[in-house]
N, C-alpha and C positions, 0 to 999 in steps of 0.2 A: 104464326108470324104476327110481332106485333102492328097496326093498323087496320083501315078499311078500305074500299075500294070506294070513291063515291060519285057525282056526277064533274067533280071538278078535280079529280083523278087520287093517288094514294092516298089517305091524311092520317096523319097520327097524332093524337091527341097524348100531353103530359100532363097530369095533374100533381097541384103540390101534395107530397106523402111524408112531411116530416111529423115525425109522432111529436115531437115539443112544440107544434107552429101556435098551439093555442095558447100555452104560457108564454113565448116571446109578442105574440098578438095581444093580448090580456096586457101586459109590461108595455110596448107600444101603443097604444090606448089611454095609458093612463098620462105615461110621456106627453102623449101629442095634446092631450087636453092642457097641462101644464105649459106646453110651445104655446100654444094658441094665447094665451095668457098673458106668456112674457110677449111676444108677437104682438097684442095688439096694446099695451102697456107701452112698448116703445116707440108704438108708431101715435099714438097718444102723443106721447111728448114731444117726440117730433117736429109733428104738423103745427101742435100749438106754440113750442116753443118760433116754427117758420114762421106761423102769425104774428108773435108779438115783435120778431127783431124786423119783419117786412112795413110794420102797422105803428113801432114805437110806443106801442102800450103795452105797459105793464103784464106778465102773463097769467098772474089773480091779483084781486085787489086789496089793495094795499103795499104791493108790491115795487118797486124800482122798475122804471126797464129795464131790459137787457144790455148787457155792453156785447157791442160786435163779437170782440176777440173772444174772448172764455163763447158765447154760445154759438160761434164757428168751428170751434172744438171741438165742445160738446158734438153739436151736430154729426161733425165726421167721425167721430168715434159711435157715433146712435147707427148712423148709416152703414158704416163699416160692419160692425155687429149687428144689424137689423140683415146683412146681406147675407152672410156668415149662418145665422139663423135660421133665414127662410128656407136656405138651402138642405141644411141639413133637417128641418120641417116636411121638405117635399121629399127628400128622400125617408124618413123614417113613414109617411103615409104610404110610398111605392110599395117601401116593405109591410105592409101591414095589410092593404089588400094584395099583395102575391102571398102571405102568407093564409088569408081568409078565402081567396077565391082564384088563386094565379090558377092559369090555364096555359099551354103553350099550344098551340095547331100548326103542325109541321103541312104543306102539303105537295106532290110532286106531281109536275103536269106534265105535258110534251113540251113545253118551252123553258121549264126550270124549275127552280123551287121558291116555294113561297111559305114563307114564316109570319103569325102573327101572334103577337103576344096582350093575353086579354086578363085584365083586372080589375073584375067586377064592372063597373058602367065603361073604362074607359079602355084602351087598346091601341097598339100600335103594329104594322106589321113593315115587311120590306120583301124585297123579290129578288133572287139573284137567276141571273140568265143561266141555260145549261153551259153556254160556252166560255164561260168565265170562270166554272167552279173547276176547281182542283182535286178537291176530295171532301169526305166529310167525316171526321172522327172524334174521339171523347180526348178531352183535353186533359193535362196531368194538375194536380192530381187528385182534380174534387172530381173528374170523372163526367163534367160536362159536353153536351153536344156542342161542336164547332164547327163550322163548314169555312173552308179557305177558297175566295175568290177575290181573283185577281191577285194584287199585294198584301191585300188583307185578313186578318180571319175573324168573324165575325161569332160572339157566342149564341146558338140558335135559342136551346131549353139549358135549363138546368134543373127543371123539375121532374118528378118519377123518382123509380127507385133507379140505381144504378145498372141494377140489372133489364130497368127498361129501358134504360139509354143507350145501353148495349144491342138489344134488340132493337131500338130503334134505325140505332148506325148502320147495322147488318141489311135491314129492309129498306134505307134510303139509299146504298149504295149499293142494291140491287136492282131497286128500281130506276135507278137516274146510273148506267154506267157511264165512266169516263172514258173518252178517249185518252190514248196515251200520251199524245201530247200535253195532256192540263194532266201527266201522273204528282199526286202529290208531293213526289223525290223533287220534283224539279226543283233549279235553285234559282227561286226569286228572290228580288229585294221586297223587305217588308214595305208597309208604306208611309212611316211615317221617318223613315229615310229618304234621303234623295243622292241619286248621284249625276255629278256637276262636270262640267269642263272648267277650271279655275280659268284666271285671266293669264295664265301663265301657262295656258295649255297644257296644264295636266290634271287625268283622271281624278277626283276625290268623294269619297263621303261624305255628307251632311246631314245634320237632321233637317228636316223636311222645311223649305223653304217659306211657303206659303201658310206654313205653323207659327214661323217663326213672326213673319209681318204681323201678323196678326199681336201675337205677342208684344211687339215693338208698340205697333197702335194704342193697344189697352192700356199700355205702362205711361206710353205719353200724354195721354188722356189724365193717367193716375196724376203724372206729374203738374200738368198745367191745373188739373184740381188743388191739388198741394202748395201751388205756387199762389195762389190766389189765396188761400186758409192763410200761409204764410206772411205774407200781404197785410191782411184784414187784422190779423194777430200784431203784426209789427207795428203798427199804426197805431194802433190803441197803448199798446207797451210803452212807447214815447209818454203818453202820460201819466199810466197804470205799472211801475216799475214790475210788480206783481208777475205781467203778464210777458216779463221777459222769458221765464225760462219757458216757459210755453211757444214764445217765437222761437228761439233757440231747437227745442225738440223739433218744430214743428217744419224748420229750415232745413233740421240736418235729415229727416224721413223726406225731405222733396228734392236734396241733393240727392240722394240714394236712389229715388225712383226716375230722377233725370239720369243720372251716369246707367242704371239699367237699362231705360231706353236707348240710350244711347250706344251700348255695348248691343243691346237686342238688335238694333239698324242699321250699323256701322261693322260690327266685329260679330266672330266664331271661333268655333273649334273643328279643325276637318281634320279628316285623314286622307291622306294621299297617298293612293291606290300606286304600286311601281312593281317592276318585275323579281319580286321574292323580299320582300319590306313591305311596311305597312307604316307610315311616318306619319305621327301626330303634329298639324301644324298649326299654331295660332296668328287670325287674319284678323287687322282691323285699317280698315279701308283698304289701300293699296301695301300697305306692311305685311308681308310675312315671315312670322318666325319658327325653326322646324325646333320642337320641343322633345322628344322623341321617336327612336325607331325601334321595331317590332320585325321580329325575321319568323315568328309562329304565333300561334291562337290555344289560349286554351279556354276551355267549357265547363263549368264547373259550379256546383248548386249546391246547398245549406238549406236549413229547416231553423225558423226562429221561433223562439216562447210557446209563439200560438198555431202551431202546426202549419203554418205559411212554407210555401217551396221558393226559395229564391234562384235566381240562374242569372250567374253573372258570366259577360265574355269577357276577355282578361287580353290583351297586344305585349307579348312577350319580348323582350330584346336581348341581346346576347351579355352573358353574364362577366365580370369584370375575372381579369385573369387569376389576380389570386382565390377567385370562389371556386369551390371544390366542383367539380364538372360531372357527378354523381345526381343524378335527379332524386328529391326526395320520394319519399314512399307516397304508393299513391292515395292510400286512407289518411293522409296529412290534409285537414280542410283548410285551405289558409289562401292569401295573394302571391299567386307567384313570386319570387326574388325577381327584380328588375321590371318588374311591368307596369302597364297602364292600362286603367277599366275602359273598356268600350260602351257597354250597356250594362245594367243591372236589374232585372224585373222581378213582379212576384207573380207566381203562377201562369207563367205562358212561356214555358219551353219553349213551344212551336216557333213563336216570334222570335229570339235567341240564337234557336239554332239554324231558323233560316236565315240569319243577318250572319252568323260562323260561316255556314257553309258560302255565300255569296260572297265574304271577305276571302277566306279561304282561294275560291276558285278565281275572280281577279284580281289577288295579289298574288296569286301562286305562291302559298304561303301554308304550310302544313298544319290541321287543325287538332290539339287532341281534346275530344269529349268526353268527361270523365261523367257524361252522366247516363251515358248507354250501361244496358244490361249486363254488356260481357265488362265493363269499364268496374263498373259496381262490382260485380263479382271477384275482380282481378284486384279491389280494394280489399274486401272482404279477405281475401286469401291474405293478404300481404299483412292487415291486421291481425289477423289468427297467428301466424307465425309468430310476431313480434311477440304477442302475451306468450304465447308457450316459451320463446326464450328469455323473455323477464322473470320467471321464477314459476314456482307454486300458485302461487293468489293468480298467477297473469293465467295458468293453464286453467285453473276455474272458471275464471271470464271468458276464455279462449272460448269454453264446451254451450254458454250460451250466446253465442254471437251471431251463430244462424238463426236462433230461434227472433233476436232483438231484428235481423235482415227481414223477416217474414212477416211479424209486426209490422215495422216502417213499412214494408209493400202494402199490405192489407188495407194500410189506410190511405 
């Protein structure tokens, strides 16, 4: 069994095992030397260009001042891109030591489990209580640890071989049994939905409220930034005709991020929860308008370019009379006829199917998930048939289509 017994109870340790981590490491390295570069290059200009337009001198000599407008511009496009940058900076260094020295330590005690994740000097960890957790299983379909508590599922490792994350799962849900009430069937709402009482007293979906403010905030923030650039641009353009189309631009990105905020604060998109419907309705302030109804769910995932799993939920509504009342075949990957997306994610089934199945159960509303085993399989057949009755060439492709199903699982 994979782990140890130690004084602070099971621990399993993962290490990174990817045989390429030293050529994306090596390739990372040479990147972040280059970030670092352009990184302190723009913050260079930056700071000196803040000095000269704060200071009114010139920013080398010989030179003009600056005019307001053009280095307000400037600026916010440096900062915009300065932000843009750092970020994906800290992320290609995260990746760079998990790939040099990532460790994961899983460990289970009498009071729950405790995760910390160590990269080289720094480390993060978190703790989830026993009575919280749901279950703990490999996510589809890179095959990563995930433990589900509460509303949420949190990804633990993704390090080791697959085969140790396997053995890992087997020995963490050995050692940490659940009671049956927290069994991982149950059907919770994920968390970053919310469900509401509207003002109109009825049941609805939302995405998650206190997401949402936040959002509202940042964007208003964006906007009263924009409106002030706009401002300082416009002023100057009165004398510097030059510097009109630059107000112009600069007006119409701060109208945009006012009407965002303002849709972010004021308005949504919900669905209203009824007995066997599922009605998409759009609210801004006290207005609402019903935009659609949905009388079933279906479940349904795709594979893009780069080997990504998508899983989208789909709100079906009844089909117009003259459409043929025949369901298409089920190996057909498409949007349903008549529907409306719900969610769309990449790689996290779990979340998907716990937002189907919780719509499903209070809308009373029938779910089909085409991405279950026996779903897939019941595809498979249906495609087989079709090529044997297209001809010759279709019965050739027919004889390898298991072999292409065994493939796609494998990976």
């Amino acid at each position: 069994m994979i782990g140890e017994r130690t004084s602070e109870g099971l621990e399993i340790r993962l290490r990174i095992r990817e045989r390429t981590r030293f050529l994306g490491a090596a390739f990372l390295a040479v990147w972040l030397c280059l970030w670092a570069m352009g990184e302190c290059f723009a913050l260079w200009i930056l700071v000196r260009g803040a000095i000269a337009l704060v200071t009114g001198t010139p920013p080398d000599p010989g030179r003009a001042p600056l005019h307001a407008g053009p280095a307000v511009l400037v600026g916010a496009f440096l900062v915009a891109w300065l932000s843009i940058w750092s970020l994906g900076g800290l992320a290609a260094g995260s990746e760079l030591l998990r790939l040099l020295w990532g460790l994961d330590r899983i460990i289970v005690d009498g009071g729950g489990l405790q995760v910390r994740w160590e990269r080289a000097p720094f480390h993060t960890s978190r703790r989830f209580e026993r009575g919280t957790i749901r279950g703990i299983t490999l996510s589809e379909p890179r095959g990563h640890i995930v433990v589900v508590s509460g509303t949420e599922r949190v990804e633990l490792s993704g390090l080791g071989t697959r085969a140790e994350r396997r053995d890992a799962v087997a020995a963490l849900n050995a050692a940490l049994p659940l009671p049956a009430a927290h069994a991982p069937t149950a059907v919770v709402l994920p968390g970053r939905w919310a469900d509401i009482i509207t003002p109109e007293g009825a049941r609805a979906l939302v995405p998650d409220l206190a997401t949402r403010r936040r959002q509202a905030r940042f964007t208003t923030v964006l906007a009263m930034l924009g409106a002030a650039s706009t401002y300082v641009v416009a002023r100057d353009a009165v004398r510097d005709p030059h510097l009109a189309v630059g107000a112009i631009v600069a007006a119409s990105l701060t109208a945009l991020l006012a009407c965002s905020a303002w849709w972010l604060a004021r308005g949504r998109s919900e669905w209203r929860l009824g007995s066997g419907d599922l009605v998409l309705c759009r609210r801004f302030g006290s207005h609402v308008r019903e935009r659609f109804t949905a009388h079933r769910l279906v479940l349904d995932s795709s594979t893009d370019s780069d080997g990504d799993h998508w899983y989208q939920l789909f709100a079906v509504g009844d089909l117009p009379a003259a459409a043929p009342a025949s369901a298409p075949p089920a190996w057909r990957v498409g949007r349903p006829p008549n529907s409306r997306s719900v969610v769309r994610l990449m790689n996290q089934p779990e979340v998907v199917r716990d937002l189907a199945a919780w719509l499903s159960a209070h809308a009373d509303i029938p779910l089909d998930d085409r991405t279950t085993a026996d779903a897939r399989a019941l595809a498979l057949t249906e495609l087989r048939d079709a090529l044997v009755k297209s001809g010759r060439f279709g019965k050739w492709v027919s004889k390898h289509v298991d072999r292409l199903a065994d493939t796609i699982d494998g990976d």
